[in-house]
C-alpha angles and dihedrals in degrees: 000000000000116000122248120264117243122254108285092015089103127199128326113202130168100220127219094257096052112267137115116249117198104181112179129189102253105173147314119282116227092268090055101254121135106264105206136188131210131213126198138205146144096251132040091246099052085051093051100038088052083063093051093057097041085052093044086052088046087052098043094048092243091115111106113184114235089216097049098103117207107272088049092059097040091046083046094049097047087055094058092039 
């Protein structure tokens, strides 16, 4: 029987067409509902290690998100200046 993940690891799944799947829980979307991302590889490790680094650029503030337009991130930085 496999073992259970830790909290914030996410899911580990083999896919039908051969390659590993991590999906992780990354925040909450405006209407409440979970908002998750998914990271691919062709082993389990370069799935999972894609997750890590995307969770060590989240912590140290270097994670920028493809889909945050230009007046988001400015409002969003005047608010932290």
């Amino acid at each position: 029987m496999p073992g259970k993940r830790s909290n914030g690891e996410g899911t580990l799944r083999k896919r039908s067409n051969g390659l590993w799947e991590c999906t992780m829980m990354v925040g909450y979307k405006d209407d409440g509902t979970r908002r998750y991302k998914s990271f691919y590889g062709k082993s389990q490790k370069e799935a999972k290690d894609k997750a890590d680094a995307y969770k060590q650029e989240v912590a140290a503030g270097l994670y920028i998100d493809p889909n945050l337009t230009f007046q988001a991130w400015a409002e969003k930085w005047y608010e932290g200046y």
